[in-house]
MDTraj code that builds the backbone (N, CA, C; nanometers):
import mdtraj as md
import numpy as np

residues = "UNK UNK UNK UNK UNK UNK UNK UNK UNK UNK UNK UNK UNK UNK UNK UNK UNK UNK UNK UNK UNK UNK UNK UNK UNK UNK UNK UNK UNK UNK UNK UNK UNK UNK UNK UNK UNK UNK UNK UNK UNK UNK UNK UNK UNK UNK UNK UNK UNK UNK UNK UNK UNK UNK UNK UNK UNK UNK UNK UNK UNK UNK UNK UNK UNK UNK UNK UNK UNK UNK UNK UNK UNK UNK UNK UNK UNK UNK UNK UNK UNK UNK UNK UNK UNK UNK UNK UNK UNK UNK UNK UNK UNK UNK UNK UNK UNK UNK UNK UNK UNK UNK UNK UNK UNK UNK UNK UNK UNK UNK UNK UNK UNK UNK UNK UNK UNK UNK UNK UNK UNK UNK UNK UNK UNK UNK UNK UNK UNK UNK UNK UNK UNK UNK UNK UNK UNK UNK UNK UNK UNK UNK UNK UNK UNK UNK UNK UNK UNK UNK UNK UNK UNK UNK UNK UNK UNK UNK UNK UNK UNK UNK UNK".split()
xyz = np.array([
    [7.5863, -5.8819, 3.3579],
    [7.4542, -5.9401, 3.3683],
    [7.4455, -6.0180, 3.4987],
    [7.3285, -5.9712, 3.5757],
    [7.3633, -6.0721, 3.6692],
    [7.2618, -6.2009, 3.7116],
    [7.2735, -6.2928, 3.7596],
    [7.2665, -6.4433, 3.7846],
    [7.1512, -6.4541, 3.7716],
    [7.0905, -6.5931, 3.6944],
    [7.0100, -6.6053, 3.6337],
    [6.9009, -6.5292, 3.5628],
    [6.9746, -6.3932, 3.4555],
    [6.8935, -6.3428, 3.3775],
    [6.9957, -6.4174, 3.1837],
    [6.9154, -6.4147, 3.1286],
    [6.9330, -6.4780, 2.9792],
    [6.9122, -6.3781, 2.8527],
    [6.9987, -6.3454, 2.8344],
    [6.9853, -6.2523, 2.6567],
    [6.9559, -6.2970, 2.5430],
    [6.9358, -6.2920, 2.4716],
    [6.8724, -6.3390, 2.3520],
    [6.9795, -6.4156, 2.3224],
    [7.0828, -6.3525, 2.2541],
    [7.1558, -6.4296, 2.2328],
    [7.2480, -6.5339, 2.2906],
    [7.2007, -6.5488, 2.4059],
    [7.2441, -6.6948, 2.4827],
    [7.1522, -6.7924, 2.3972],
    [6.9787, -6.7327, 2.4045],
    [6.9297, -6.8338, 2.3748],
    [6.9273, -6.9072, 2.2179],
    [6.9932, -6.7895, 2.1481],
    [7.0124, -6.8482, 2.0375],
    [7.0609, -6.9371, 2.0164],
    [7.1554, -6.9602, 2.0683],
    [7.3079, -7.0799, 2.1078],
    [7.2622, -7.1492, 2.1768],
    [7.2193, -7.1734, 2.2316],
    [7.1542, -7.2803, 2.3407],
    [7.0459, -7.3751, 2.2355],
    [6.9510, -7.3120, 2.1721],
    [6.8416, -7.3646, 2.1103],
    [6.8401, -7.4083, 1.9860],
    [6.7943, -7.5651, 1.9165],
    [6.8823, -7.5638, 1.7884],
    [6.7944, -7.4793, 1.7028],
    [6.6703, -7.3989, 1.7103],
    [6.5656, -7.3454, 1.6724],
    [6.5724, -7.1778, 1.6664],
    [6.6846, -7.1384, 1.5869],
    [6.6744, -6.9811, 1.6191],
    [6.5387, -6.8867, 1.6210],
    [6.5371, -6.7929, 1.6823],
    [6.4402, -6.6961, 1.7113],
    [6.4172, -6.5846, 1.6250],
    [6.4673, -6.6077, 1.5227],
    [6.4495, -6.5113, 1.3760],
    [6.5442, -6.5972, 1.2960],
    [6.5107, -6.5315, 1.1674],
    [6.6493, -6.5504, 1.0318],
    [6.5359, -6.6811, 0.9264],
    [6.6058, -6.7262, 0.8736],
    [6.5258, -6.8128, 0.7742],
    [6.4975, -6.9044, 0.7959],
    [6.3459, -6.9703, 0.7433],
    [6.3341, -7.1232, 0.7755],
    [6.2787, -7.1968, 0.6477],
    [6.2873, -7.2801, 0.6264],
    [6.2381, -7.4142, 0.5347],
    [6.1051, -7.4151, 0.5943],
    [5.9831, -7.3774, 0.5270],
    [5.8352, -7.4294, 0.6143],
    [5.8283, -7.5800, 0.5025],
    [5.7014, -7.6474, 0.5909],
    [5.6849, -7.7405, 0.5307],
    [5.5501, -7.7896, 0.5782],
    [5.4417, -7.8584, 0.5845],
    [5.3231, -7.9042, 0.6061],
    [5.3050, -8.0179, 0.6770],
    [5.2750, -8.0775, 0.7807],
    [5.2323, -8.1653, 0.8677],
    [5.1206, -8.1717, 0.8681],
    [5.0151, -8.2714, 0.8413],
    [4.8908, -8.2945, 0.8629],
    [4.8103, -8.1537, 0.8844],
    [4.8448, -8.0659, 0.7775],
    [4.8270, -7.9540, 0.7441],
    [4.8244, -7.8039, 0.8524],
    [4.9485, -7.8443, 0.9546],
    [5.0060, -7.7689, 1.0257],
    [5.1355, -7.7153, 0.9389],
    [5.1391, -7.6026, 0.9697],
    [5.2452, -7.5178, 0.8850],
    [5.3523, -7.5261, 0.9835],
    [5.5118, -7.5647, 0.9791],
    [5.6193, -7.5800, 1.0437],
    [5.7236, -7.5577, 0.9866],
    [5.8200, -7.4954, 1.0447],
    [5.9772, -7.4316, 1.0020],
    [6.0682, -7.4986, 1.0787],
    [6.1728, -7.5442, 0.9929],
    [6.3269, -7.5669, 1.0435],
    [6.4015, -7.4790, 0.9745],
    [6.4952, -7.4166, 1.1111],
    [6.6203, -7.3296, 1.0109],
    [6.6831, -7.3868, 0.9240],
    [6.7046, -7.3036, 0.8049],
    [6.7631, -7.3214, 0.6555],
    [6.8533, -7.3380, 0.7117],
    [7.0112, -7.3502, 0.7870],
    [7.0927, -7.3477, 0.8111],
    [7.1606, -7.5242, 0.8749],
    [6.9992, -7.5641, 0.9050],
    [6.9953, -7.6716, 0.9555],
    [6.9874, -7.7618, 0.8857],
    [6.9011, -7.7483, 0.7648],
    [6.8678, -7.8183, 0.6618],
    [6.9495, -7.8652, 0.5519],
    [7.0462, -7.9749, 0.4987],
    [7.1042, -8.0323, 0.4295],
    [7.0326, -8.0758, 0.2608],
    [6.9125, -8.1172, 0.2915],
    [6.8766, -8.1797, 0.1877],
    [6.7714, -8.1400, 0.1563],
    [6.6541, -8.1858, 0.0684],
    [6.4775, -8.1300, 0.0565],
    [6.4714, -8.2394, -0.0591],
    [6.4051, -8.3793, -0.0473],
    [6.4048, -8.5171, -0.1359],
    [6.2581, -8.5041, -0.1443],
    [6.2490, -8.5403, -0.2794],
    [6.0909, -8.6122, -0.3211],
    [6.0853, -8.7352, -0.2912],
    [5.9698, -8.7816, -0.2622],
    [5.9695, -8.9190, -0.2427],
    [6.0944, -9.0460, -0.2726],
    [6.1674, -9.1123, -0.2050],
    [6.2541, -9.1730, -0.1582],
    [6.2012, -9.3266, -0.1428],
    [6.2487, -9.3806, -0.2297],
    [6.2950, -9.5368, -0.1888],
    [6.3406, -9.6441, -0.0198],
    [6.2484, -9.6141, 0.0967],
    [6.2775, -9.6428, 0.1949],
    [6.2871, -9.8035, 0.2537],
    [6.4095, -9.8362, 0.2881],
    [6.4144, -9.9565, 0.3470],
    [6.3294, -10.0159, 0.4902],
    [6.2592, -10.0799, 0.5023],
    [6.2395, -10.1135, 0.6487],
    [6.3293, -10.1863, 0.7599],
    [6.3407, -10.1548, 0.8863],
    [6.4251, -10.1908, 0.9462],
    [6.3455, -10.2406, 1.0835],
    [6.3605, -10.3681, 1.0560],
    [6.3268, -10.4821, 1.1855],
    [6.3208, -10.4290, 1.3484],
    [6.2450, -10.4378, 1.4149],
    [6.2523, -10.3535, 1.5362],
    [6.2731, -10.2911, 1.5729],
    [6.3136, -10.1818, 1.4647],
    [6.2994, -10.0296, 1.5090],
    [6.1526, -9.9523, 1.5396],
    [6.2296, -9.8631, 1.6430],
    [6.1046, -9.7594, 1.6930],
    [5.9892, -9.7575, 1.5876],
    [5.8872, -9.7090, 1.6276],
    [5.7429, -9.7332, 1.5533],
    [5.7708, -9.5416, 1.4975],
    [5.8359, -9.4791, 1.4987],
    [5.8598, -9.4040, 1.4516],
    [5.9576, -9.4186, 1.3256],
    [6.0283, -9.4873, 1.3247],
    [6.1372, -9.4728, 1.2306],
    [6.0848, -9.5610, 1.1096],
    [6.0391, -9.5137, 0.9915],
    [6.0193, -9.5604, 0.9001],
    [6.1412, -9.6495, 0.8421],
    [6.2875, -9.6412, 0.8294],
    [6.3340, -9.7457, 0.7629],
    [6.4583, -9.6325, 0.7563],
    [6.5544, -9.6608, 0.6489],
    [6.6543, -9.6106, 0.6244],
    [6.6788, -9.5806, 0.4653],
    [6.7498, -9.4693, 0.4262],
    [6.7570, -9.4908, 0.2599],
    [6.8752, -9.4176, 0.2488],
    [6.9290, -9.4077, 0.1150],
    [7.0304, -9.3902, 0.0483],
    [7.0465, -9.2848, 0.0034],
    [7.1523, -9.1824, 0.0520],
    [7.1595, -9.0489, -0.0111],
    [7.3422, -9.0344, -0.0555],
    [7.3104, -9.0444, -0.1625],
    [7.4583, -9.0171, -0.2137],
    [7.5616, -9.1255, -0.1540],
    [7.5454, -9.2477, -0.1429],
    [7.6165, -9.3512, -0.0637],
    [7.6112, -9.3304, 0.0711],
    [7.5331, -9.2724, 0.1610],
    [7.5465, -9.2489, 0.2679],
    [7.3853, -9.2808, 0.2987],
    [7.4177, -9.3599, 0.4249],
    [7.2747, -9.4029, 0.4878],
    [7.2429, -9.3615, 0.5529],
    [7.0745, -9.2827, 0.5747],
    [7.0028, -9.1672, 0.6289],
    [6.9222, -9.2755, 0.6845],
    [6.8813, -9.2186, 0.7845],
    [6.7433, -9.3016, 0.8788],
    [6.6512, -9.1943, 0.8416],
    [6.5184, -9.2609, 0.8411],
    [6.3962, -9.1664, 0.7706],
    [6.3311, -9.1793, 0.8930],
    [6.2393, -9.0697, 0.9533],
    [6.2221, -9.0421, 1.0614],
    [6.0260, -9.0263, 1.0199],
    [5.9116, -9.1222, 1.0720],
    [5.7819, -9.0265, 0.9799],
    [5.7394, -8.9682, 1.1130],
    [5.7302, -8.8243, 1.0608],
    [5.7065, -8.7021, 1.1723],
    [5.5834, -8.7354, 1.2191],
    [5.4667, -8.7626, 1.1043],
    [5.3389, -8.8482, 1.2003],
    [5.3554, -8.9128, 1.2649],
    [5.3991, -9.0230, 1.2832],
    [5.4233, -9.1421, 1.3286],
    [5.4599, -9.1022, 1.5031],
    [5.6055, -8.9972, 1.4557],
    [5.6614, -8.9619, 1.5798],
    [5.6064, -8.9036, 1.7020],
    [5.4980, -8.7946, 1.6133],
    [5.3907, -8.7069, 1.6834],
    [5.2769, -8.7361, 1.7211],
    [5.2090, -8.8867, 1.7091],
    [5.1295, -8.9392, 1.6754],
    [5.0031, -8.8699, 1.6262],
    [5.0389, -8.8217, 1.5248],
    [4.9652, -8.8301, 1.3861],
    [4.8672, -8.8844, 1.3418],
    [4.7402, -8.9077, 1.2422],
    [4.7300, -9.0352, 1.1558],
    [4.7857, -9.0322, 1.0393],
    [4.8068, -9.1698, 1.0260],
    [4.9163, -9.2186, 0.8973],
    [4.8639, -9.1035, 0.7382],
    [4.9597, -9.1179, 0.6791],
    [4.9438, -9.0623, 0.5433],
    [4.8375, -9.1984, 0.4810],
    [4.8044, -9.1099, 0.3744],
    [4.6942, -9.1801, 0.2588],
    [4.7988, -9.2746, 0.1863],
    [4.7533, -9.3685, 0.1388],
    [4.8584, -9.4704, 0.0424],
    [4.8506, -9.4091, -0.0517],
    [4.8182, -9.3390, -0.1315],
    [4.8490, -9.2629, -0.2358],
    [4.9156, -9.1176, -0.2024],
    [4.9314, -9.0703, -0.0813],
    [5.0003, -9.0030, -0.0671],
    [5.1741, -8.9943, -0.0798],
    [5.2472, -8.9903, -0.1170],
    [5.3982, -9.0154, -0.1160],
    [5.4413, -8.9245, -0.0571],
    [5.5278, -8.9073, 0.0602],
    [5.5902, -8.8339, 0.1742],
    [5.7327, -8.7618, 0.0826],
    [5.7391, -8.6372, 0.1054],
    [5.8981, -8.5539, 0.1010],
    [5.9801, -8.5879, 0.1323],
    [6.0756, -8.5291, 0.1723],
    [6.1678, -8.5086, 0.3272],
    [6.2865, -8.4064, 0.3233],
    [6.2955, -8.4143, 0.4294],
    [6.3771, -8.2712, 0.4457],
    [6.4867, -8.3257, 0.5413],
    [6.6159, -8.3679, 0.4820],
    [6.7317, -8.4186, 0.5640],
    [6.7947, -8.3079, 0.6425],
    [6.8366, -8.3286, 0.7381],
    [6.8852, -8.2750, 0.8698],
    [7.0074, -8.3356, 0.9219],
    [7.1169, -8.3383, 0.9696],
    [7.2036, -8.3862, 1.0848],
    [7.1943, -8.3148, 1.1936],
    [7.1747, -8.4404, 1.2862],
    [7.1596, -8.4386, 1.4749],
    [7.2912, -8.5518, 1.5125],
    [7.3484, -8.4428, 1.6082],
    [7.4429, -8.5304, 1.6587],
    [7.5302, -8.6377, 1.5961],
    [7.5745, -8.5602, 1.4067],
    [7.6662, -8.6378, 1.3782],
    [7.6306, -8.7158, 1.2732],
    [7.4576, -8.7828, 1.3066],
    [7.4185, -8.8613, 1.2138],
    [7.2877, -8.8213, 1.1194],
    [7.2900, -8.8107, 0.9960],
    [7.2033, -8.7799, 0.9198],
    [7.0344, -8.8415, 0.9535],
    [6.9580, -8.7494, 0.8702],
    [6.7916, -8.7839, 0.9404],
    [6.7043, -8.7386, 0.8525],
    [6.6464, -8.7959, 0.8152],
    [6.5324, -8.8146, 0.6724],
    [6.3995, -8.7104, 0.7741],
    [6.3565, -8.6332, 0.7516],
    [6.2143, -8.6261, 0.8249],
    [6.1041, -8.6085, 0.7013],
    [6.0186, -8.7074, 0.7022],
    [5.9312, -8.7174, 0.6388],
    [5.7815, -8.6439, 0.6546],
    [5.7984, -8.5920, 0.5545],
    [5.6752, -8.4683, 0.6229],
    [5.5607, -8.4661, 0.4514],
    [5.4504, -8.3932, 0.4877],
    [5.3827, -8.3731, 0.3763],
    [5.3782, -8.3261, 0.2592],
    [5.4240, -8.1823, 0.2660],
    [5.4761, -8.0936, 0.1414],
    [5.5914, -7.9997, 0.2213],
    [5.6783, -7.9855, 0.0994],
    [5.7846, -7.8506, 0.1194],
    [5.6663, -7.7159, 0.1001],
    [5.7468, -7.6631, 0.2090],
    [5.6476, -7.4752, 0.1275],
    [5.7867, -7.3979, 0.0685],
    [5.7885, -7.3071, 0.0962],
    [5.9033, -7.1905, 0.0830],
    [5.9919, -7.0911, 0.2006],
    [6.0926, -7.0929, 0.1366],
    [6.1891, -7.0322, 0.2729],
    [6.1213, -6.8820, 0.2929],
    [6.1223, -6.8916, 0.4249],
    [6.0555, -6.7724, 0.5018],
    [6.1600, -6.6550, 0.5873],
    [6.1808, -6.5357, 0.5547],
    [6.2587, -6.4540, 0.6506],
    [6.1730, -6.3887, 0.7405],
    [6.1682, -6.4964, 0.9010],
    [6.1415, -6.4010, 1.0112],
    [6.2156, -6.3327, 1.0940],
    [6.0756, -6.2687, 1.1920],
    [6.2062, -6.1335, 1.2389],
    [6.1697, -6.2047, 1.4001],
    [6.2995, -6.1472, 1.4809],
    [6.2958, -6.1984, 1.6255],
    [6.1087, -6.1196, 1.6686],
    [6.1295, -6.0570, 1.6105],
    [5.9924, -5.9585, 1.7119],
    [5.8617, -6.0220, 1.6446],
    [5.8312, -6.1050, 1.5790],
    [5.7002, -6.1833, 1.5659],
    [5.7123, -6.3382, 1.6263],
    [5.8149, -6.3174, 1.7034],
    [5.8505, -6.4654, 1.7687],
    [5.7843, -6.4738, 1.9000],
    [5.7274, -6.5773, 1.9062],
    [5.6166, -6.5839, 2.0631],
    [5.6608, -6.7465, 2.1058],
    [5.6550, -6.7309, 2.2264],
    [5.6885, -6.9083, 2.2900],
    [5.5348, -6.9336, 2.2481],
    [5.5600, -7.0808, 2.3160],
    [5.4196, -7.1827, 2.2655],
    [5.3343, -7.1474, 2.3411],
    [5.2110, -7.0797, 2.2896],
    [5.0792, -7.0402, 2.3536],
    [5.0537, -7.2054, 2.4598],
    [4.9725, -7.1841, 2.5751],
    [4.9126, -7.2603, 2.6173],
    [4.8296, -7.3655, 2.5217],
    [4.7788, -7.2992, 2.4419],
    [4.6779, -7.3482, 2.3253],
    [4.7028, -7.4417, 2.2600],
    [4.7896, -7.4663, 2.2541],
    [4.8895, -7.5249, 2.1337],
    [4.8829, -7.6504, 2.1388],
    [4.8043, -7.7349, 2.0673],
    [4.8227, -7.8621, 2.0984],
    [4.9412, -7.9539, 2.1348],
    [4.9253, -8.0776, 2.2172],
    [5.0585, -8.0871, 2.3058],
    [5.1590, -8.1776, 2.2061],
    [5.1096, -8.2123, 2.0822],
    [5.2326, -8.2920, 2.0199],
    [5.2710, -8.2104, 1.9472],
    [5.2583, -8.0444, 1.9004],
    [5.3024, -7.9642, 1.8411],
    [5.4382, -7.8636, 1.9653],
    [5.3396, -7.8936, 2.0693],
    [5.4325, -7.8339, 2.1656],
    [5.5758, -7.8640, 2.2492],
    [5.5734, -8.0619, 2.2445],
    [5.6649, -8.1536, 2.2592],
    [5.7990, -8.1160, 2.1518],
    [5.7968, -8.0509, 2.0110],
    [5.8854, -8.0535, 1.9648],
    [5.9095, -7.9148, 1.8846],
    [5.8024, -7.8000, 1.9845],
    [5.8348, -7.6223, 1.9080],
    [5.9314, -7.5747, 2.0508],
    [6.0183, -7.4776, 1.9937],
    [6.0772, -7.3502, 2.0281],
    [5.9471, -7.2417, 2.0484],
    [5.8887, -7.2422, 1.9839],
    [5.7826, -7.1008, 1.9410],
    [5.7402, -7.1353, 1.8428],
    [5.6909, -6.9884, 1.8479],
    [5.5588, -6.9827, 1.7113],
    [5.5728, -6.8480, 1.6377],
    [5.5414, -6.8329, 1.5220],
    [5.5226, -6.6952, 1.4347],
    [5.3907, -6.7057, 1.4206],
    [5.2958, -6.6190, 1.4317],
    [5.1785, -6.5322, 1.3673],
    [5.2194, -6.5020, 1.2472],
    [5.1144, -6.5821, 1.1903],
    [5.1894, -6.5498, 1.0053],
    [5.0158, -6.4683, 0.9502],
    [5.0201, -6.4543, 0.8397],
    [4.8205, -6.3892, 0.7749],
    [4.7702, -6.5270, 0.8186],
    [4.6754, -6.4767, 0.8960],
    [4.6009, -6.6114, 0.8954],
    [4.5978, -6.7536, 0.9638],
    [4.7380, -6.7821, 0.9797],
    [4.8098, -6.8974, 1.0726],
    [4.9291, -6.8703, 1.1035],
    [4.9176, -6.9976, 1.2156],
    [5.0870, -6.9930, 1.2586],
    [5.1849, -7.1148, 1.2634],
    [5.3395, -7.0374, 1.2381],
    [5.3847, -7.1379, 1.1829],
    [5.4514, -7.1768, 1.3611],
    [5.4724, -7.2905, 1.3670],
    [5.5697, -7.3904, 1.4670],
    [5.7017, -7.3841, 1.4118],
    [5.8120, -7.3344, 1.4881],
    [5.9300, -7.3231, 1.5219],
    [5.9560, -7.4849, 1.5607],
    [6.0039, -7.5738, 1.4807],
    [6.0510, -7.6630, 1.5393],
    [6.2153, -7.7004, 1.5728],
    [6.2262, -7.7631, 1.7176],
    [6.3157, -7.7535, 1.7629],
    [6.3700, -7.9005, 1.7586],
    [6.4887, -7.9276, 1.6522],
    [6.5520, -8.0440, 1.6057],
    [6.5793, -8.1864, 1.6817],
    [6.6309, -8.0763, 1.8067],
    [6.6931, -8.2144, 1.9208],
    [6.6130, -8.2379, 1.9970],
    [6.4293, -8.1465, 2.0140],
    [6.3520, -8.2272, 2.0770],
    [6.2555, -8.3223, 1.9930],
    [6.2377, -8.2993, 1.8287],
    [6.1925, -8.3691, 1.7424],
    [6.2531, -8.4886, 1.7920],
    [6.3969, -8.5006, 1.7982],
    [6.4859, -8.6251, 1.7748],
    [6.5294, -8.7150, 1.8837],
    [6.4298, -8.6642, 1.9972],
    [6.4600, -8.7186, 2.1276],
    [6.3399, -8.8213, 2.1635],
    [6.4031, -8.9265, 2.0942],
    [6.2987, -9.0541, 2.1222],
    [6.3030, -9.0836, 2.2860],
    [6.4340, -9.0738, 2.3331],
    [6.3954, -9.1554, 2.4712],
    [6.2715, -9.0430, 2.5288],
    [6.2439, -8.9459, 2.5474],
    [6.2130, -8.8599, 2.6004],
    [6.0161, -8.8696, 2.5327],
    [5.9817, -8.9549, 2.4175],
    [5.9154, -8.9393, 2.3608],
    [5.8474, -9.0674, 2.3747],
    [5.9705, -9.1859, 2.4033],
    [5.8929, -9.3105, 2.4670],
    [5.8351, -9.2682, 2.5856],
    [5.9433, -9.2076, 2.6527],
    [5.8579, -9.1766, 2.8181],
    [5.7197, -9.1490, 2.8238],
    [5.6632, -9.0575, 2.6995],
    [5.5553, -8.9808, 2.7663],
    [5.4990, -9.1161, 2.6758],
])
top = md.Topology()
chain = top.add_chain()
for i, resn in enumerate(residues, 1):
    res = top.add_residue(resn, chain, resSeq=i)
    for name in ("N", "CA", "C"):
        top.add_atom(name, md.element.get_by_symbol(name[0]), res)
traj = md.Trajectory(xyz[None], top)
């Protein structure tokens, strides 16, 4: 291969967001979004969350999973969103990044999805830009599309204060 051309499967490895195979969808302010099943550790109903004193305006607090302390992450919050309804009670779908466990608090679980590399499209221009800050791509699903989200740019606060 020669110098600077990329095969798929580089980018698989490179990206924590594979380009086919299964994902966990789940609902964001009624955006449809996938993390690979492979990625995914946990799937919690509403959770008992601690608050934590000067943390990021993203980080809802911290809670308790099996003696082990998860930081809860609210994906609105992060994306700037508007807040959930007080009668709404948030999911979450635990993840490890870099070692340390991560609550992401999202709207509803949907169901695991098997896509194929060939309905995989990068992020249209279109795409609104806080959906685009943290997708790999997109699937054309009936009707809508789902966001490929990509873990370590979800989880990249410095990069998220910047903007």
């Amino acid at each position: 291969m020669s110098k600077g051309t990329t095969n798929v499967t580089q980018i698989k490895r490179t990206e924590s967001t594979a380009i086919g195979g299964d994902f966990i969808t789940f609902r964001l302010a009624e955006q449809l979004l996938g993390i690979p099943v492979l990625e995914v550790h946990d799937v919690l109903a509403s959770q008992k969350i601690t608050p934590i004193p000067l943390a990021p305006h993203a980080v809802a607090g911290v809670l308790n999973l099996r003696g082990r302390i998860v930081t809860a992450i609210d994906l609105r919050a992060r994306l700037g969103l508007s807040a959930r309804k007080a009668d709404e009670k948030p999911m979450s779908i635990v993840i490890e990044h870099n070692g340390e466990p991560y609550s992401l608090l999202i709207d509803k679980v949907g169901e695991v999805l098997s896509l194929t590399a060939e309905h995989f499209e990068r992020n249209p221009v279109t795409l609104d830009a806080c959906w685009q800050s943290v997708s790999s791509g997109i699937y054309r699903l009936d009707g809508e599309l789902l966001v490929a989200v990509n873990v370590d740019r979800l989880l990249d606060f410095a990069v998220a204060a910047a903007a």
